[in-house]
C-alpha positions as CSV (number, residue, x, y, z in Angstrom):
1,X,128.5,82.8,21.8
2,X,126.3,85.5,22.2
3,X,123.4,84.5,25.1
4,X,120.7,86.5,23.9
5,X,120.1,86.7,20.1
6,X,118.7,89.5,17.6
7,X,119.0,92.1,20.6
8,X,117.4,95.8,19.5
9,X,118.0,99.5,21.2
10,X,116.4,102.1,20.9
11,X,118.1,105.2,20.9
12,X,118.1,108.8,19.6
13,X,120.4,109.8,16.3
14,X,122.1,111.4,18.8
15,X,123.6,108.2,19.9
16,X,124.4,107.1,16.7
17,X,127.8,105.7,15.7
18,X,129.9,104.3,12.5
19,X,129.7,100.3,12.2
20,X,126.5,100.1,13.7
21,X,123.8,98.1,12.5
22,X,120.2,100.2,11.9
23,X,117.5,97.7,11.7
24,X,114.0,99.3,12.2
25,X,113.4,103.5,12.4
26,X,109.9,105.1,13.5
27,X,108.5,105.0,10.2
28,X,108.5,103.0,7.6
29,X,111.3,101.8,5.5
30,X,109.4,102.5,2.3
31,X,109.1,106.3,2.9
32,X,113.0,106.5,2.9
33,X,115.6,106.1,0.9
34,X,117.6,103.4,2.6
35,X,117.1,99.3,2.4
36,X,114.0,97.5,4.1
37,X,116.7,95.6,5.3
38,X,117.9,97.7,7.3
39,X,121.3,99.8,7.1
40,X,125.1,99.7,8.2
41,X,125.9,102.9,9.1
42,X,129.6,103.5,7.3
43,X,130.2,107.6,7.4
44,X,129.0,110.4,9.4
45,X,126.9,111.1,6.5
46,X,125.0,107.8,6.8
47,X,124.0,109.0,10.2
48,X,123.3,113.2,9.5
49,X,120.8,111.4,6.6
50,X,118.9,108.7,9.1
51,X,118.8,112.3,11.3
52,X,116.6,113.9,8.2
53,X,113.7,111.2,7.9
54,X,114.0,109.7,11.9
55,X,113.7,111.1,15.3
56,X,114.6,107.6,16.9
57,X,116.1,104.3,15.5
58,X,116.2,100.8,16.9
59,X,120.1,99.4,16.7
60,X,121.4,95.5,16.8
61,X,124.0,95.4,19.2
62,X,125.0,91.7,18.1
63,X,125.8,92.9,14.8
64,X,127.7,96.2,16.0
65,X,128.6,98.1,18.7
66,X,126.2,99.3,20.9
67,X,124.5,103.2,21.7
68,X,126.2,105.1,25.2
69,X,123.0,104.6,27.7
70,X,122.8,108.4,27.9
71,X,121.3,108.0,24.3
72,X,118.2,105.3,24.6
73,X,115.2,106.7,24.7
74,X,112.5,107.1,27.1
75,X,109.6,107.4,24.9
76,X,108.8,108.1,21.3
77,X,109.9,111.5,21.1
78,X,113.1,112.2,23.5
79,X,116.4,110.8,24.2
80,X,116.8,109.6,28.0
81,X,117.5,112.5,30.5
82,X,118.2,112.8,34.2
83,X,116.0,116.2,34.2
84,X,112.8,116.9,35.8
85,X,111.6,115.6,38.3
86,X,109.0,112.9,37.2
87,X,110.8,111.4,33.9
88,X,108.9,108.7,32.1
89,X,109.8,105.2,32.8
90,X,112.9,103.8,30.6
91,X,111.5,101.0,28.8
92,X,115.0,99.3,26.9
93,X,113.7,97.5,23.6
94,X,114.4,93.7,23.2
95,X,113.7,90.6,21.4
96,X,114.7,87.2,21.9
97,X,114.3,84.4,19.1
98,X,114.7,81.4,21.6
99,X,113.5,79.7,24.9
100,X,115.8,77.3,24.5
101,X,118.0,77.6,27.8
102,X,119.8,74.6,26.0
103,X,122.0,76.7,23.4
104,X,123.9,78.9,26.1
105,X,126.0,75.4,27.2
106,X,129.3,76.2,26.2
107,X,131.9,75.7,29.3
108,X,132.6,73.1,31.6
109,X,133.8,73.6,34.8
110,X,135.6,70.9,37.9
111,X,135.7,71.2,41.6
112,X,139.2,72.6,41.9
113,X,139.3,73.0,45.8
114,X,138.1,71.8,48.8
115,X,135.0,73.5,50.2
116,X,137.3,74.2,53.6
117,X,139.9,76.0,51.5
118,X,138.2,77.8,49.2
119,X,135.8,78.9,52.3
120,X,138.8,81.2,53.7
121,X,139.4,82.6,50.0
122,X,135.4,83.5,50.3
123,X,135.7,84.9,53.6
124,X,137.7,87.5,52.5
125,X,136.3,87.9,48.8
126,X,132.5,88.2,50.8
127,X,134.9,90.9,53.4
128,X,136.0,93.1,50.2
129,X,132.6,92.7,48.4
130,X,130.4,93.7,51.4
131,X,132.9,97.1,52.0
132,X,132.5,97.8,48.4
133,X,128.6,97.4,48.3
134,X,128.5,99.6,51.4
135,X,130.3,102.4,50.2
136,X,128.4,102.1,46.3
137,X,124.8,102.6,48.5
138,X,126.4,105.3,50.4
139,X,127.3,107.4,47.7
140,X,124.1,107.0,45.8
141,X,122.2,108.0,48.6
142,X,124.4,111.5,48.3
143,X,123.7,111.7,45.1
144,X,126.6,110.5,43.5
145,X,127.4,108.5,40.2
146,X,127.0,105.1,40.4
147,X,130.7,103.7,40.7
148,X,131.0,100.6,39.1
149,X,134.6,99.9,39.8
150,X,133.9,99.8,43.6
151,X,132.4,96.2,42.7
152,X,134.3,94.7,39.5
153,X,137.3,93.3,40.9
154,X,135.5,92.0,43.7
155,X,132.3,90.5,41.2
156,X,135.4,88.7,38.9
157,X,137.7,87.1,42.3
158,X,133.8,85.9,43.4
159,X,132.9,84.5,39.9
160,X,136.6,82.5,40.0
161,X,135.9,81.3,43.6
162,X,132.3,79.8,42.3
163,X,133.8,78.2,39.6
164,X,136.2,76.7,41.5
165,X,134.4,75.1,44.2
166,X,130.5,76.7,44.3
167,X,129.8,75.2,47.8
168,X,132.0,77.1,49.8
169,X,130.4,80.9,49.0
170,X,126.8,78.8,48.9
171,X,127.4,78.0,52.3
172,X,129.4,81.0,53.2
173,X,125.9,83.2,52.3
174,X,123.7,81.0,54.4
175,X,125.9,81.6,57.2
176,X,125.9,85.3,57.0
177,X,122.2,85.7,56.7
178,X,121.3,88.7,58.4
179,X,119.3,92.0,59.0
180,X,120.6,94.6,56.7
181,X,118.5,92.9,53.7
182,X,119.8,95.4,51.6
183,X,123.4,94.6,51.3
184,X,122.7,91.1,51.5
185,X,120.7,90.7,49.2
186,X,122.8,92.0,46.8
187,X,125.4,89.9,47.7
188,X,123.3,86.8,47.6
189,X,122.0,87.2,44.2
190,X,125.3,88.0,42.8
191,X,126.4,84.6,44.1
192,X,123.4,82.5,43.3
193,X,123.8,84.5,39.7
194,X,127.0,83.2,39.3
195,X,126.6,79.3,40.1
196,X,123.9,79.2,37.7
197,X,125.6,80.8,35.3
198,X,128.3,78.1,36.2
199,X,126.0,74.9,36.2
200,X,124.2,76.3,32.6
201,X,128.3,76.4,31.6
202,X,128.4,80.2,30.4
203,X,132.1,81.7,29.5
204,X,133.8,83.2,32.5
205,X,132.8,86.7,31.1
206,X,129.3,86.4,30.7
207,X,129.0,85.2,34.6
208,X,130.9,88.3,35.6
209,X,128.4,89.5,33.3
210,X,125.6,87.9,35.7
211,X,126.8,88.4,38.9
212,X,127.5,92.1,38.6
213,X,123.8,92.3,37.1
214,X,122.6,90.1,40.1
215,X,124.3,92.4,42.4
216,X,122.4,95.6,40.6
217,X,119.1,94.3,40.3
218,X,117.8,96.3,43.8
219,X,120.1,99.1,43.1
220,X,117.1,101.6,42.9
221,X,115.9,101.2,46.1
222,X,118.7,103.8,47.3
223,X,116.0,106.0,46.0
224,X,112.9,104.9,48.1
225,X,112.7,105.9,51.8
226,X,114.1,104.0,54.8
227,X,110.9,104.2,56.4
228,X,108.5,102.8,53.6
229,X,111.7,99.7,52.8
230,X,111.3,98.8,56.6
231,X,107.7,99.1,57.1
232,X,106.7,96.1,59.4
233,X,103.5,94.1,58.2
234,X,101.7,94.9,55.5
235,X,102.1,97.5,52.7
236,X,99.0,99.4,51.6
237,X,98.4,99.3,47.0
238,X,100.0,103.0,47.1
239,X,102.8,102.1,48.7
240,X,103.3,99.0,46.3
241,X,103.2,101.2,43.4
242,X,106.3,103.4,45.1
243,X,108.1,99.8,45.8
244,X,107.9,98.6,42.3
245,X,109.5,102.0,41.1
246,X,112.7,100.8,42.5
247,X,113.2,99.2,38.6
248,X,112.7,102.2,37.0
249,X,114.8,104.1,39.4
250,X,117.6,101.4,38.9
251,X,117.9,101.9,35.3
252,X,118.1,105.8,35.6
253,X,121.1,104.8,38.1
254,X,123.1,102.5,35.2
255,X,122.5,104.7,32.7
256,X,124.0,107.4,33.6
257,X,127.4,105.1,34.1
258,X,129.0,103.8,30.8
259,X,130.8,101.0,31.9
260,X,127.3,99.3,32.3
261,X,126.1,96.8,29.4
262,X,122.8,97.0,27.6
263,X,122.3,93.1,28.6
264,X,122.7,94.4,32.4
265,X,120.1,97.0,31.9
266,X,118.0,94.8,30.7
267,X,118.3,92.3,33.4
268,X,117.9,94.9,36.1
269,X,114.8,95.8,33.8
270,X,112.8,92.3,33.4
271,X,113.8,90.9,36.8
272,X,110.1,91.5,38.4
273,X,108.6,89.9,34.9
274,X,107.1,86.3,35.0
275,X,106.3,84.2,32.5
276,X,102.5,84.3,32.8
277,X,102.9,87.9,32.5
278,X,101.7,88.8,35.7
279,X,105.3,90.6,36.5
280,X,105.8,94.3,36.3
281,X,106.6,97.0,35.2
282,X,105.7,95.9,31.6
283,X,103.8,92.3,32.4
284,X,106.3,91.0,29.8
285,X,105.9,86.7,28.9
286,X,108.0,84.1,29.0
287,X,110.1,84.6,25.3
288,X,110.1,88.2,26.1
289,X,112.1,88.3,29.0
290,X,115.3,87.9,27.8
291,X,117.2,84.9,29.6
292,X,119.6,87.0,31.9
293,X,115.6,88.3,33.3
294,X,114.2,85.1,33.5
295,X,117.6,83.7,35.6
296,X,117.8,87.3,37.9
297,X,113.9,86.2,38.3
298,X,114.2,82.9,39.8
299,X,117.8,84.3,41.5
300,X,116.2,87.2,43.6
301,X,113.1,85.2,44.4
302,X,115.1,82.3,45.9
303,X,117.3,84.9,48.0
304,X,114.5,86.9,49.0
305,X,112.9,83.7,50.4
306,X,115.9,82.7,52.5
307,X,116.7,86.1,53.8
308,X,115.5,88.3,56.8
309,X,113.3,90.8,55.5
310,X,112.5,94.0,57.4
311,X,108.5,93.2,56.5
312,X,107.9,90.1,57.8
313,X,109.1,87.4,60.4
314,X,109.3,84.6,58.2
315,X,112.4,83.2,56.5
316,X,112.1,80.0,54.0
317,X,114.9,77.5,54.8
318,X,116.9,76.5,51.4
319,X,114.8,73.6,51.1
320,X,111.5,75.1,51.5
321,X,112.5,77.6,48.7
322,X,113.6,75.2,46.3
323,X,110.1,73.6,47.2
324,X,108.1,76.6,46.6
325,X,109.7,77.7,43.1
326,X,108.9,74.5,42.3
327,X,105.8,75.2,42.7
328,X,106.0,78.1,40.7
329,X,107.8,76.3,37.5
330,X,105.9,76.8,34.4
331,X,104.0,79.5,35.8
332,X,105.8,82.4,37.6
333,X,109.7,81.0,36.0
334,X,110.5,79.1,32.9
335,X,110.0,75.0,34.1
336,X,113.8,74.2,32.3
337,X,115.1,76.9,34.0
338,X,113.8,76.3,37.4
339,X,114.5,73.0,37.1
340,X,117.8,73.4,36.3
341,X,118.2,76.2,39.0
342,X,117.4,72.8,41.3
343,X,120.0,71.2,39.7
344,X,122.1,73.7,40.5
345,X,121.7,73.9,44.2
346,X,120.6,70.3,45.2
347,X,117.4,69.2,46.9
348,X,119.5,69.7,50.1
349,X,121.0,72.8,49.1
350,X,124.6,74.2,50.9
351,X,123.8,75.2,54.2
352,X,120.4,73.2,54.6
353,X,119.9,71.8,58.2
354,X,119.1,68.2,57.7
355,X,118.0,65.1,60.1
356,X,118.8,62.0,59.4
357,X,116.8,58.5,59.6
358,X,118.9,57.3,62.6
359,X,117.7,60.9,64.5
360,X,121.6,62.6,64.1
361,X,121.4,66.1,62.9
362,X,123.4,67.8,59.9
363,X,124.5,70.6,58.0
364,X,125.2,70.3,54.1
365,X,128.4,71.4,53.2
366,X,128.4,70.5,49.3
367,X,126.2,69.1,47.0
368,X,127.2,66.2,45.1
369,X,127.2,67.3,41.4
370,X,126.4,63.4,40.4
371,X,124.4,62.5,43.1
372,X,122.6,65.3,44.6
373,X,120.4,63.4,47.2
374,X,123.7,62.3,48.4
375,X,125.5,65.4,49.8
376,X,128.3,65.9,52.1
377,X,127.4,66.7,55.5
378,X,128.5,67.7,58.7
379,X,127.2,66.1,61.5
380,X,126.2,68.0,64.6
381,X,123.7,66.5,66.7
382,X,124.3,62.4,67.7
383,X,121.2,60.5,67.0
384,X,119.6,61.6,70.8
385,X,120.2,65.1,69.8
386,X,123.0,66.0,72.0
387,X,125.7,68.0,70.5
388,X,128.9,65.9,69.4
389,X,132.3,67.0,70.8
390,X,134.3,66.4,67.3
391,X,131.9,67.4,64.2
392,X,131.9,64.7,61.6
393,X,131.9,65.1,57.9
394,X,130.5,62.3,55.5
395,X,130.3,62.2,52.3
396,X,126.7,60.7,51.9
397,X,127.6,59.5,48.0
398,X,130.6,57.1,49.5
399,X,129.8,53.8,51.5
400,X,131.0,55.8,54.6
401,X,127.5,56.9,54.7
402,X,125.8,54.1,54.6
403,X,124.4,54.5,58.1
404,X,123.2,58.0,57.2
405,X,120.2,58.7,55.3
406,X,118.3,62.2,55.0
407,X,115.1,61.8,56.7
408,X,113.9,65.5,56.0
409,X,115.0,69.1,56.2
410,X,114.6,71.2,59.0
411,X,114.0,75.0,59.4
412,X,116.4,77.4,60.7
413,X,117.5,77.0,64.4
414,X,116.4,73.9,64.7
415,X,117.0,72.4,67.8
416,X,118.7,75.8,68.7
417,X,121.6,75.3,66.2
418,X,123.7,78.5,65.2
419,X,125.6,77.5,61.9
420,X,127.2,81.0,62.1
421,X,128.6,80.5,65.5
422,X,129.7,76.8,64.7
423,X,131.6,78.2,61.2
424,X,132.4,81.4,61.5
């Protein structure tokens, strides 16, 4: 089941291919001799005619195959090039016929592993991945093609160790929170991407699809200087406009590499949008985004909020990020699909510090998928705040943790505890 429905791109003749499905050009239908309808394209023919009344057509890539990159267009009157040196924004063409997060259910997927075992297989997934995401940024930066293979096997062997148990990489990312934003964050979202692409119960190939887009979304930054990236305190309207290129950059990036899908660009293209349309770059609302935007939009926000940032000193625990995009539902993000981004991580999401009623102090190592105020914890701090000599794990859901109730969520460090020391 396709996850975005009565998708359109816009691309030259040039890009033009037999079995594809034309179903708008850049005049009208009536001043041609083809079918309002719209046209199969079934010989070489078919296409060197469309090339006699059309400059640019608009393709459906759910009822055919789907233009080479290279060939959408960039504006009205040219097919997308790499030349020059200030190329008009790439603007990929879309429409989406539902809101209804509802019709992507398909899959349904059980804890398979322990969150201790699958940890170690996330350990050395996160090991590969972070190599891999180094060495893609690297060779942008000299100018390279983007290298998509670098990240693939390492995007699918993370999307089968979320669907397996999603705790362990949840907790895993909290842990390794730290200054290089950059790579990070990429990792993060990728993640995030691909247990809500679990919890809405996609098909194994359209999270891949996610994640990888997730990892992308910041790819364009490779093209915006260190020095304006890092900038401590605040960043002057100018420099905003040069940080908010970083989308149009991006796509530049993918298109130039084949193996990257249209749905992809389009994520990486919408994932600043908002539903009140107070996103950029094209202040798109809510049906507009397509649904792979509106999730990378709620995905980055959530990561960016629980991540060191090389602008500013403050860093949202899990919980206060869940509380401030729900804040944000039915405004900034879709409400179903916050909500159900909630859902997806818990009110005490993996890796929150929690206290409980009795004063003992916690970390959450998995989120009960039945009873989500009722995770499993580890216990780190007795009830006088004094560090225990064994850890304890309870399952909060079970009667073993009767005598443990969450009394609040606490903020990073709290009561100087180091997760990444105590886990890693």
């Amino acid at each position: 089941m396709s996850t975005e429905l009565d998708t359109e791109v816009k691309t030259s003749i040039d890009g033009l291919q037999i079995d594809m499905y034309v179903t708008r050009l850049d005049r009208p239908w009536i001043e041609t001799p083809f079918p309002i309808e719209g046209v199969k394209i079934k010989s070489k023919e078919d296409i060197e005619l469309l090339r006699r009344y059309a400059n640019y057509v608009f393709v459906d890539v759910d009822r055919g195959p789907s233009p080479e990159n290279r060939f959408w267009i960039l504006d009205a009157k040219k097919p997308l090039s790499i030349q020059g040196e200030e190329p008009a924004p790439i603007k990929p063409v879309f429409k989406e016929t539902t809101n209804e997060y509802t019709k992507l259910k398909k899959c349904f997927y059980k804890i398979s592993t322990s969150v201790e075992q699958e940890l170690e297989t996330a350990k050395a997934v996160s090991k590969e991945l972070d190599s891999s995401i180094r060495r893609l940024y690297s060779d942008l930066e000299k100018g390279h093609q983007l290298d998509i293979n670098l990240v693939k096997d390492g995007v699918e062997a993370l999307v089968d160790s979320v669907t397996r148990n999603p705790s362990a990489f949840a907790l895993l990312i909290q842990l390794q929170k730290t200054d290089e934003y950059a790579y990070n964050h990429s990792l993060g979202t990728s993640v995030w991407c691909a247990q809500f692409g679990r919890h809405l119960g996609l098909e194994k190939n359209d999270i891949c699809e996610l994640a990888l887009g997730g990892m992308l979304l910041d790819v364009g930054k490779v093209k915006i200087s260190d020095g304006l990236l890092c900038k401590k305190g605040e960043i002057s309207p100018e420099e905003v406009i040069k940080v908010r290129q970083h989308v149009d950059h991006g796509l530049r990036i993918l298109a130039q590499t084949r193996a990257i899908s249209p749905r992809v660009m389009r994520m990486v293209a919408t994932h600043h949008e908002r539903a009140d349309g107070k996103g950029y770059p094209e202040g798109l609302e809510n049906d507009l985004i397509p649904i792979f935007g509106r999730i990378a939009g709620i995905v980055d926000s959530y990561d960016a909020m629980t991540s060191r940032k090389p602008h500013t000193d403050v860093v949202y625990s899990p919980f206060e990020a869940i509380d401030e995009l729900y804040k944000c539902r039915g405004s900034c993000f879709q409400e179903e699909l916050v909500e159900q981004f909630i859902q997806t991580l818990g009110i005490y999401p993996t890796g929150s510090l929690v206290e409980f009623e009795n004063g003992a102090v916690g970390v959450v190592l998995e989120v009960n998928d039945l009873k989500r105020l009722f995770p499993t914890v580890m216990v780190l701090l007795d009830e006088n705040k004094k560090p225990l000599n064994d850890f304890r794990k309870i399952d909060l859901s079970q009667q073993q943790g009767a005598d443990y109730k969450i009394k609040s969520a606490l903020p990073y460090g709290a009561y100087g505890i180091k997760m990444d020391e105590l886990f890693l």
